[in-house]
Backbone atoms as SQL, in Angstrom:
CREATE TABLE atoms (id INTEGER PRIMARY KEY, chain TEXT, resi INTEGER, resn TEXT, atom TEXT, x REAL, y REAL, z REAL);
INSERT INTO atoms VALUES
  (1, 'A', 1, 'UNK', 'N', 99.508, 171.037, 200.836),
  (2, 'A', 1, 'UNK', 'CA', 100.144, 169.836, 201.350),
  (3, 'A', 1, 'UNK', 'C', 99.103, 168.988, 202.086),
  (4, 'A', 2, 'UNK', 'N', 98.839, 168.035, 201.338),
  (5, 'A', 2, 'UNK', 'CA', 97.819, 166.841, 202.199),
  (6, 'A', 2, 'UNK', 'C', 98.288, 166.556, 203.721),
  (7, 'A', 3, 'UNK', 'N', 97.418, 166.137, 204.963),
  (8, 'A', 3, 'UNK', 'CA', 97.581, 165.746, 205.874),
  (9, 'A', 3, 'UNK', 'C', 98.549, 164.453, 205.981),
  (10, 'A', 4, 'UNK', 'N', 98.960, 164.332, 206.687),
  (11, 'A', 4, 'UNK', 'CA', 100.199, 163.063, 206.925),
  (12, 'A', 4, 'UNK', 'C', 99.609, 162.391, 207.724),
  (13, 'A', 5, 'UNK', 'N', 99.087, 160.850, 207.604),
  (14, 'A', 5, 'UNK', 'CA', 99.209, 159.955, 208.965),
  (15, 'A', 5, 'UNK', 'C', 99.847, 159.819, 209.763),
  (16, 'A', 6, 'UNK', 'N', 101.208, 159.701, 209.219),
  (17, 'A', 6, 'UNK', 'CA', 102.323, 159.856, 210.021),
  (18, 'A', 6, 'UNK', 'C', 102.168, 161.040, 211.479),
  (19, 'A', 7, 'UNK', 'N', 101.498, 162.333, 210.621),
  (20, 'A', 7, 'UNK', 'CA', 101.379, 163.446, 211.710),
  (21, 'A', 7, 'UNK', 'C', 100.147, 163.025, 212.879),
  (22, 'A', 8, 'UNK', 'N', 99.411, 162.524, 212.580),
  (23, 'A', 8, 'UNK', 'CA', 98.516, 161.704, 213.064),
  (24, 'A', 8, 'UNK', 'C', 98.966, 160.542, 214.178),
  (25, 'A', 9, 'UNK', 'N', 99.835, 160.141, 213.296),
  (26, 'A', 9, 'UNK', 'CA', 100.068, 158.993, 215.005),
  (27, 'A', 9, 'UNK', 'C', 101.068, 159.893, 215.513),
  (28, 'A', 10, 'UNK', 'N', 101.932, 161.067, 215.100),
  (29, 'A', 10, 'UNK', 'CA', 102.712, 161.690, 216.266),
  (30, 'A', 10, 'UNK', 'C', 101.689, 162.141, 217.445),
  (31, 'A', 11, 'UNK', 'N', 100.590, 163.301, 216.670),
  (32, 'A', 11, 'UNK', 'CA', 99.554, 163.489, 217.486),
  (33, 'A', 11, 'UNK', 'C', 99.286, 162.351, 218.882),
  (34, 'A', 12, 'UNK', 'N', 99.064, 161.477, 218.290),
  (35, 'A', 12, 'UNK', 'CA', 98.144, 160.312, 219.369),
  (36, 'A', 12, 'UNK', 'C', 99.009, 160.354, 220.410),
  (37, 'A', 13, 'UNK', 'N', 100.183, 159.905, 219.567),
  (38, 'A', 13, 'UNK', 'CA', 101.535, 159.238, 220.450),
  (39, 'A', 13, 'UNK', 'C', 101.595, 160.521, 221.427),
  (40, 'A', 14, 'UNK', 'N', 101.458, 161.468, 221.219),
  (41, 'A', 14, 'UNK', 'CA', 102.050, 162.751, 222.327),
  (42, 'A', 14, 'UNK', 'C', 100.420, 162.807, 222.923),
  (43, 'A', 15, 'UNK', 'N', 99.757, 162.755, 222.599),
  (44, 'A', 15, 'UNK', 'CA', 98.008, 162.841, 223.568),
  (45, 'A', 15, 'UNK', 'C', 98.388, 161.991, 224.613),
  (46, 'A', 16, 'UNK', 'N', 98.440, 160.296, 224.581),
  (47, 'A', 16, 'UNK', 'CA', 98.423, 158.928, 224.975),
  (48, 'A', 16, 'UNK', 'C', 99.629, 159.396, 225.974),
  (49, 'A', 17, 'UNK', 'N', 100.807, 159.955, 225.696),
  (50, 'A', 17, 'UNK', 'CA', 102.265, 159.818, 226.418),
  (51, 'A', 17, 'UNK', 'C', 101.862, 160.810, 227.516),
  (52, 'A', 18, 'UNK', 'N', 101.573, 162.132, 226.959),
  (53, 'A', 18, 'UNK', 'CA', 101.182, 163.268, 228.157),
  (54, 'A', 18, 'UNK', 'C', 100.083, 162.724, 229.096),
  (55, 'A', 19, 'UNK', 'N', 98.940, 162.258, 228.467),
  (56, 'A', 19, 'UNK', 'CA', 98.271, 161.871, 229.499),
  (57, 'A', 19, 'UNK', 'C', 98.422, 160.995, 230.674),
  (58, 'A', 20, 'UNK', 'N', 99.395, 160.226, 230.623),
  (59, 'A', 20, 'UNK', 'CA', 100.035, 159.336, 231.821),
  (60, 'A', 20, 'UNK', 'C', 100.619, 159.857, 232.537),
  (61, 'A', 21, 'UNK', 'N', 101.352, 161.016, 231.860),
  (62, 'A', 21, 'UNK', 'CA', 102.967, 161.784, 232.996),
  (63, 'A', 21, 'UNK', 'C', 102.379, 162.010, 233.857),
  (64, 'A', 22, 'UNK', 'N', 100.946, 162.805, 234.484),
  (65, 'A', 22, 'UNK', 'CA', 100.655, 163.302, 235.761),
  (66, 'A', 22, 'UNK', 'C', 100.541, 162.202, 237.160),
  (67, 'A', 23, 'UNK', 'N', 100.114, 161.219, 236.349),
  (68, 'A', 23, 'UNK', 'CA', 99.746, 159.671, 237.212),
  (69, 'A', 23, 'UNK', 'C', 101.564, 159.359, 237.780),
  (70, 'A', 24, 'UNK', 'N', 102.362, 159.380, 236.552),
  (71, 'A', 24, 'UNK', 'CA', 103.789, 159.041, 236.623),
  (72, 'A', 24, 'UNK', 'C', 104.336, 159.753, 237.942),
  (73, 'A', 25, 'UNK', 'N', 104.411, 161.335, 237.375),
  (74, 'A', 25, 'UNK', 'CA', 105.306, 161.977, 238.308),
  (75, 'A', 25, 'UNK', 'C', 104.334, 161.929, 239.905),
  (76, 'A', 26, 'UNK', 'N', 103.227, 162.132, 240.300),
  (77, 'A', 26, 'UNK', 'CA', 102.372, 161.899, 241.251),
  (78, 'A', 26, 'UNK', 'C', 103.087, 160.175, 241.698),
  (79, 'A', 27, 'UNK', 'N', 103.441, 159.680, 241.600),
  (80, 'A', 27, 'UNK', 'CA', 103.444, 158.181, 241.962),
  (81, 'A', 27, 'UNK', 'C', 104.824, 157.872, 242.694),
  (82, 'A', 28, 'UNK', 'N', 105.762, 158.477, 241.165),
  (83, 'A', 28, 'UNK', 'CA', 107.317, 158.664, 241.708),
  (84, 'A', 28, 'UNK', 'C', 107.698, 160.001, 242.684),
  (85, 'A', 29, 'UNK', 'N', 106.740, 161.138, 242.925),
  (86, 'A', 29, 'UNK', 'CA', 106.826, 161.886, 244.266),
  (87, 'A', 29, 'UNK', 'C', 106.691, 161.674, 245.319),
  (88, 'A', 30, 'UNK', 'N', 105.426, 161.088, 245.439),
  (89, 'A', 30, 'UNK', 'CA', 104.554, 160.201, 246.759),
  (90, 'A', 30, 'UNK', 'C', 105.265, 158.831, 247.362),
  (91, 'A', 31, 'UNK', 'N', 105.206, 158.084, 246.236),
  (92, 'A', 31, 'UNK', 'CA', 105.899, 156.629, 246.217),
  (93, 'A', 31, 'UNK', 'C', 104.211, 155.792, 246.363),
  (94, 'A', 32, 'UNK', 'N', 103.114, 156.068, 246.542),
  (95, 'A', 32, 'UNK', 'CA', 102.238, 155.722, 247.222),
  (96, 'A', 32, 'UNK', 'C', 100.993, 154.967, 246.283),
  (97, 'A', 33, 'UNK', 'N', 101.078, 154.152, 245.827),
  (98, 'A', 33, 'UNK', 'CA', 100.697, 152.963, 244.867),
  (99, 'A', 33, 'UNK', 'C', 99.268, 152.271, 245.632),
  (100, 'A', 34, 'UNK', 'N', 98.655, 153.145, 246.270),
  (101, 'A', 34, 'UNK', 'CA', 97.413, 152.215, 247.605),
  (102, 'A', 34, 'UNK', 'C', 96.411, 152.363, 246.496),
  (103, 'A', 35, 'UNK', 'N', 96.422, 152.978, 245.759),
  (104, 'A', 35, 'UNK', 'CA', 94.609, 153.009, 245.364),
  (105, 'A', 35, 'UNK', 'C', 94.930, 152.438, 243.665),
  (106, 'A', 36, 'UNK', 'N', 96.189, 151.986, 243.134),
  (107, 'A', 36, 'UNK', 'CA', 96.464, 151.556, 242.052),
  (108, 'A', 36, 'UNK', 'C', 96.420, 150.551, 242.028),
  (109, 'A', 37, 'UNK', 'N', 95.879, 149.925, 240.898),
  (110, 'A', 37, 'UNK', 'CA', 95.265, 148.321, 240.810),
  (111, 'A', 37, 'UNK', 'C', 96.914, 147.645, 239.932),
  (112, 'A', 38, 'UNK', 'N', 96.967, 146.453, 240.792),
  (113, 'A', 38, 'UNK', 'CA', 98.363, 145.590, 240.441),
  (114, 'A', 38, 'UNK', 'C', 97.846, 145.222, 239.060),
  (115, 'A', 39, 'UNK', 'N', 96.725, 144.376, 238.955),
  (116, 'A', 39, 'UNK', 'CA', 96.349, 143.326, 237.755),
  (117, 'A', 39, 'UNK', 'C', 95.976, 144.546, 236.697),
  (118, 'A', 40, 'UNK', 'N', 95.816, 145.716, 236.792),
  (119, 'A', 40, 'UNK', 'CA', 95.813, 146.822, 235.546),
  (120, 'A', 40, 'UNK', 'C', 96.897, 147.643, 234.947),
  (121, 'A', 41, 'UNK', 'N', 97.601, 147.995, 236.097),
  (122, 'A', 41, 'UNK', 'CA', 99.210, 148.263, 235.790),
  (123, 'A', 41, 'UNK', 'C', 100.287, 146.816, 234.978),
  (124, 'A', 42, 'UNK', 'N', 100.138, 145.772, 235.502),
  (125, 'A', 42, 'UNK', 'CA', 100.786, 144.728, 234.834),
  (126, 'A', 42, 'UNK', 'C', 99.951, 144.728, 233.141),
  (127, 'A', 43, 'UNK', 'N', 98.672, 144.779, 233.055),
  (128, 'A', 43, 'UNK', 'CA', 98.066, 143.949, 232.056),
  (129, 'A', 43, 'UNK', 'C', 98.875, 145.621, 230.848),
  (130, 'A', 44, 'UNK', 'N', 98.111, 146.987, 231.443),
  (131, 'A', 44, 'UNK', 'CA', 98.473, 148.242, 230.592),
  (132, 'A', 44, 'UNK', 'C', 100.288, 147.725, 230.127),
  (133, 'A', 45, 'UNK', 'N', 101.010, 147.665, 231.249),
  (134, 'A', 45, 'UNK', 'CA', 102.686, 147.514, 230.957),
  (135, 'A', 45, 'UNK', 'C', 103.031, 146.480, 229.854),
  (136, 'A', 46, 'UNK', 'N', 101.973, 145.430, 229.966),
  (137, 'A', 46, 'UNK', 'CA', 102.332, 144.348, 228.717),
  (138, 'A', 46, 'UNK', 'C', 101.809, 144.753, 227.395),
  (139, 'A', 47, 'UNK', 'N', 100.848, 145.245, 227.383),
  (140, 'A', 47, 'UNK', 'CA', 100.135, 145.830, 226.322),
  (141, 'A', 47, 'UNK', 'C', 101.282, 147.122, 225.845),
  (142, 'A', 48, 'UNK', 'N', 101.579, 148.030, 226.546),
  (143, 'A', 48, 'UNK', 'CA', 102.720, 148.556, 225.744),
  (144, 'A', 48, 'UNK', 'C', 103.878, 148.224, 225.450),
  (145, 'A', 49, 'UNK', 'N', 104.335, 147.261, 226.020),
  (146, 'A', 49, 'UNK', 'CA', 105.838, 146.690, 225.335),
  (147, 'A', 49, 'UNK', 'C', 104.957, 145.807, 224.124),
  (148, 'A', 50, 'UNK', 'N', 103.906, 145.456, 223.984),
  (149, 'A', 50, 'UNK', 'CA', 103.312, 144.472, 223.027),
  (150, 'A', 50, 'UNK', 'C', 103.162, 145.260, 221.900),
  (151, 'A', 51, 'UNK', 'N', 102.954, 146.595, 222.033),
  (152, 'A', 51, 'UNK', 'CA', 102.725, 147.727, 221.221),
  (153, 'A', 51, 'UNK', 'C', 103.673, 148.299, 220.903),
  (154, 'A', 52, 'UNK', 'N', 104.849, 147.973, 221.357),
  (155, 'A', 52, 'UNK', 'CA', 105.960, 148.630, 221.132),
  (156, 'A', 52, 'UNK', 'C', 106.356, 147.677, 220.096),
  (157, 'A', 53, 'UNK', 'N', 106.807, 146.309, 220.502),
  (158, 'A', 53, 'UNK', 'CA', 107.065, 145.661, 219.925),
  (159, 'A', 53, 'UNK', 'C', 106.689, 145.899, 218.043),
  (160, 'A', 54, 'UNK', 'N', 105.030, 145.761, 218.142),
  (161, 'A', 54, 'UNK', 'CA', 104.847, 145.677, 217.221),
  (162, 'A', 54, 'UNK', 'C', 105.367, 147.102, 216.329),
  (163, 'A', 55, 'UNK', 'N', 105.390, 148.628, 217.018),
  (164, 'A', 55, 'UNK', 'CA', 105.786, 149.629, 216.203),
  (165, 'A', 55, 'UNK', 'C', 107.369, 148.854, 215.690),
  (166, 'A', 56, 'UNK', 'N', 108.220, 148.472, 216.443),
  (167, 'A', 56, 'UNK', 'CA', 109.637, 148.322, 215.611),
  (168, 'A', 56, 'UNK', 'C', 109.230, 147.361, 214.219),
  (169, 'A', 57, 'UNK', 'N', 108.315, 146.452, 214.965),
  (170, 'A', 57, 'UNK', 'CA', 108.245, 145.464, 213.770),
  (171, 'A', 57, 'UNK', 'C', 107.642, 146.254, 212.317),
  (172, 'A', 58, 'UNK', 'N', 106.737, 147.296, 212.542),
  (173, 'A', 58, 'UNK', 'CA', 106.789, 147.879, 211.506),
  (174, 'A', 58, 'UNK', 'C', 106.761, 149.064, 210.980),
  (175, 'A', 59, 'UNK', 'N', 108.277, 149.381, 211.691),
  (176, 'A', 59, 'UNK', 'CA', 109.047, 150.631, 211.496),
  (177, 'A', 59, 'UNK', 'C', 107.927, 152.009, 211.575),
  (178, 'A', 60, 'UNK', 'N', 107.446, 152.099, 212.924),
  (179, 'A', 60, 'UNK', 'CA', 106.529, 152.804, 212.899),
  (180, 'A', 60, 'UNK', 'C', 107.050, 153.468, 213.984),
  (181, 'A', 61, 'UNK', 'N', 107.668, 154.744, 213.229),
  (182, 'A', 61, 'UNK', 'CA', 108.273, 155.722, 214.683),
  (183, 'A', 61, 'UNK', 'C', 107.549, 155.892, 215.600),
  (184, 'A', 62, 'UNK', 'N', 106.204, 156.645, 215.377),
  (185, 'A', 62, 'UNK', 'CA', 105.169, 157.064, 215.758),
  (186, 'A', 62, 'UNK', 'C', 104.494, 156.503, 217.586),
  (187, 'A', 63, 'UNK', 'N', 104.694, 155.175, 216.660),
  (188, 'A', 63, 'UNK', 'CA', 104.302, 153.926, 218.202),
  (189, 'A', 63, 'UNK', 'C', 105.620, 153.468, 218.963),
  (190, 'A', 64, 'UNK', 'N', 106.624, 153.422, 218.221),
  (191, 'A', 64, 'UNK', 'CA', 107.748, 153.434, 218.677),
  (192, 'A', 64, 'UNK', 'C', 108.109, 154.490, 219.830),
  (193, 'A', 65, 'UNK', 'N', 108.075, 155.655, 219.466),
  (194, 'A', 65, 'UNK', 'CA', 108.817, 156.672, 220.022),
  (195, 'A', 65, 'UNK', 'C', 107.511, 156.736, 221.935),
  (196, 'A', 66, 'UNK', 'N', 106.235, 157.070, 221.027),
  (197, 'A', 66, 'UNK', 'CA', 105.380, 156.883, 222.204),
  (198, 'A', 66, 'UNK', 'C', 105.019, 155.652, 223.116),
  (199, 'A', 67, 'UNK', 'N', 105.514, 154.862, 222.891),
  (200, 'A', 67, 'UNK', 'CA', 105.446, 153.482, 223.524),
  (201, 'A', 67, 'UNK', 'C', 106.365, 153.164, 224.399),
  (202, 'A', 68, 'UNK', 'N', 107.178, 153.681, 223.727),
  (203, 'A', 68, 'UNK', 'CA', 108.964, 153.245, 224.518),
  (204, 'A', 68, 'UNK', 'C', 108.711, 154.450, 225.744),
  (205, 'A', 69, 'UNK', 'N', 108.561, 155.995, 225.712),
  (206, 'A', 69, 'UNK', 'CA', 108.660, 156.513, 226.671),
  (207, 'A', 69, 'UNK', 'C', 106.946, 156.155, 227.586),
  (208, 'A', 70, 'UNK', 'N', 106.029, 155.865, 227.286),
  (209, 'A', 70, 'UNK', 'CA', 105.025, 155.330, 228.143),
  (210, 'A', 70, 'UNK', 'C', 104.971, 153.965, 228.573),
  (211, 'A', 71, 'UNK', 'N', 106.456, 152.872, 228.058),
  (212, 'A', 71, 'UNK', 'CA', 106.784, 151.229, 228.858),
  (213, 'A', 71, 'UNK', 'C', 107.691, 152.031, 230.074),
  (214, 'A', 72, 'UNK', 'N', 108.550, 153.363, 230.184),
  (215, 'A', 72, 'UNK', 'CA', 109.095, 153.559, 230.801),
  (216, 'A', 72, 'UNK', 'C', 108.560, 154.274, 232.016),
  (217, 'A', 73, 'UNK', 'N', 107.880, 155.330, 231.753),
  (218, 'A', 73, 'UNK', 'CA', 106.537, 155.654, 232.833),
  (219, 'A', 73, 'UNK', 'C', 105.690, 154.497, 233.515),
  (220, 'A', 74, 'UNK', 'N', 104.920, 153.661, 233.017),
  (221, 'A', 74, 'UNK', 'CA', 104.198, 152.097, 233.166),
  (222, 'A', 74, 'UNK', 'C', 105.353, 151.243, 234.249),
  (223, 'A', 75, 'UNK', 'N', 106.285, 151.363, 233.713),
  (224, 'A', 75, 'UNK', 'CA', 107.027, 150.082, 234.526),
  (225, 'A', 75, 'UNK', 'C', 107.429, 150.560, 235.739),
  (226, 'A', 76, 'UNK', 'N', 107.688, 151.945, 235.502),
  (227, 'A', 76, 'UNK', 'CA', 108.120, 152.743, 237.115),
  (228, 'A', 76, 'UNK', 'C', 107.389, 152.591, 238.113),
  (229, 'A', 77, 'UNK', 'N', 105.806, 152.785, 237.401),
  (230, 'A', 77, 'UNK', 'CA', 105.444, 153.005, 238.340),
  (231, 'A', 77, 'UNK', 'C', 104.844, 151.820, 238.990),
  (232, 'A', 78, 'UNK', 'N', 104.909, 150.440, 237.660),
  (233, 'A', 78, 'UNK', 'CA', 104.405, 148.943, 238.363),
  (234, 'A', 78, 'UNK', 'C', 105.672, 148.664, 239.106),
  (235, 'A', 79, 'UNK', 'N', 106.959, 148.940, 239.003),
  (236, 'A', 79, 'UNK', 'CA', 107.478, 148.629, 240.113),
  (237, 'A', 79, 'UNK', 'C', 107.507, 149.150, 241.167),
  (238, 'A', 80, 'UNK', 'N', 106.910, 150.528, 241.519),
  (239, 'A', 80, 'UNK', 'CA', 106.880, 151.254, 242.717),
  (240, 'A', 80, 'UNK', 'C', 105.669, 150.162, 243.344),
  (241, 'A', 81, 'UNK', 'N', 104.535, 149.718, 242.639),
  (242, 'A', 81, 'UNK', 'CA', 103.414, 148.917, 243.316),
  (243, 'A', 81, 'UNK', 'C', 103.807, 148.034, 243.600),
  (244, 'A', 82, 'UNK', 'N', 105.049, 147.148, 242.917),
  (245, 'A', 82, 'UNK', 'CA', 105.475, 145.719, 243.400),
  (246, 'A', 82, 'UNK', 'C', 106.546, 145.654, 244.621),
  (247, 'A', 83, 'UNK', 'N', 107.166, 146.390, 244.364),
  (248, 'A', 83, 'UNK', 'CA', 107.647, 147.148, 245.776),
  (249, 'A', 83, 'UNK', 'C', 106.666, 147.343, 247.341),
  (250, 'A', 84, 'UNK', 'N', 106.061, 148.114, 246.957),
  (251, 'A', 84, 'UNK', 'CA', 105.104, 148.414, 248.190),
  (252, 'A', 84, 'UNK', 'C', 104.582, 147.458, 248.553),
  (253, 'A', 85, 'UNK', 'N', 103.748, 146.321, 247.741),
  (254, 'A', 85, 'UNK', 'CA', 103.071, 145.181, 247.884),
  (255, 'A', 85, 'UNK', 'C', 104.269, 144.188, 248.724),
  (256, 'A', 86, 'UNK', 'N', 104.999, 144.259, 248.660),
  (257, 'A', 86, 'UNK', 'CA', 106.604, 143.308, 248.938),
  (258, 'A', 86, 'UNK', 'C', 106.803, 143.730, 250.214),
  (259, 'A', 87, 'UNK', 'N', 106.501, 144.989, 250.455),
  (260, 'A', 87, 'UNK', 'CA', 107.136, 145.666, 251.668),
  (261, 'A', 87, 'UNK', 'C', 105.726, 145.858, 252.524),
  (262, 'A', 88, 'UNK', 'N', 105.114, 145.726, 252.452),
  (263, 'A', 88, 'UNK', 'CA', 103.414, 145.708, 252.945),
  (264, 'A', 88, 'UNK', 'C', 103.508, 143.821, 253.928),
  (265, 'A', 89, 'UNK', 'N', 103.530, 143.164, 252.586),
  (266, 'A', 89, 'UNK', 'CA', 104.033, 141.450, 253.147),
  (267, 'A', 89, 'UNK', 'C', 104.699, 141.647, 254.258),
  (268, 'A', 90, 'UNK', 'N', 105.806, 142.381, 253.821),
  (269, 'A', 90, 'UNK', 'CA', 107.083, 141.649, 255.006),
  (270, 'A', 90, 'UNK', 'C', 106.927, 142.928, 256.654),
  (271, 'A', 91, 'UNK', 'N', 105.929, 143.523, 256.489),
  (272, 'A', 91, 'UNK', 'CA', 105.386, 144.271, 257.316),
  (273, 'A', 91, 'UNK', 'C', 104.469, 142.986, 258.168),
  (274, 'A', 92, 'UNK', 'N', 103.231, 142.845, 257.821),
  (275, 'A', 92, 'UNK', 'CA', 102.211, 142.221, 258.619),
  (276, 'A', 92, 'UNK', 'C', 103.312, 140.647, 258.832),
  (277, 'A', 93, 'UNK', 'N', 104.133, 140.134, 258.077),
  (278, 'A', 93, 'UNK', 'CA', 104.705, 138.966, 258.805),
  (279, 'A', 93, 'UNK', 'C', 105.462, 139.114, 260.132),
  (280, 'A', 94, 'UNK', 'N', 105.818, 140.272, 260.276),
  (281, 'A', 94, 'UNK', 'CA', 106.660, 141.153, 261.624),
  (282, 'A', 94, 'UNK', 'C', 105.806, 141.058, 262.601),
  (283, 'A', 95, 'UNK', 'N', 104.447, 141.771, 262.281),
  (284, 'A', 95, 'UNK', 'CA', 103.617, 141.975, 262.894),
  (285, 'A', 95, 'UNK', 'C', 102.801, 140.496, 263.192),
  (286, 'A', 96, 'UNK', 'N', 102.739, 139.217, 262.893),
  (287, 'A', 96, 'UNK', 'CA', 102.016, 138.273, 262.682),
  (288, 'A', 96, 'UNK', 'C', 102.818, 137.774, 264.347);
């Protein structure tokens, strides 16, 4: 039985997905977003819904399946940073 591409982007898709969870669950334990860059978390989060996008567009489980659960890891944790950044503001204006 020849190799499958298909098996190939499952591969990636599960390399690419696992490798984020530790950053994920570390982020959503802590809550603590200080040493995470805003303008890299936004730019990575667009780039995978952009990537996602494109797997539906061409019916590509593969990017699909790994995209969708790494826009959902990505966004958690850019909103835990947009959060903090929000709540950081309305800190030093107290303090001002």
């Amino acid at each position: 039985m020849p190799f499958s591409l298909d098996v190939l982007g499952y591969i990636a898709a599960f390399c690419t997905t696992l490798s984020f969870l530790p950053q994920a669950i570390l982020t959503i334990r802590t809550k603590d977003t200080k040493s995470l860059s805003l303008g890299m978390y936004s730019l990575f989060t667009t780039g995978i819904i952009l990537w996602l996008i494109y797997g539906i567009y061409k019916h590509d489980y593969a990017l699909i399946v790994g995209n969708a659960v790494t826009f959902l890891l990505a966004a958690t944790i850019l909103s835990f940073k947009i959060k903090s950044l929000v709540a950081d503001k309305i800190k030093q204006r107290k303090n001002s």
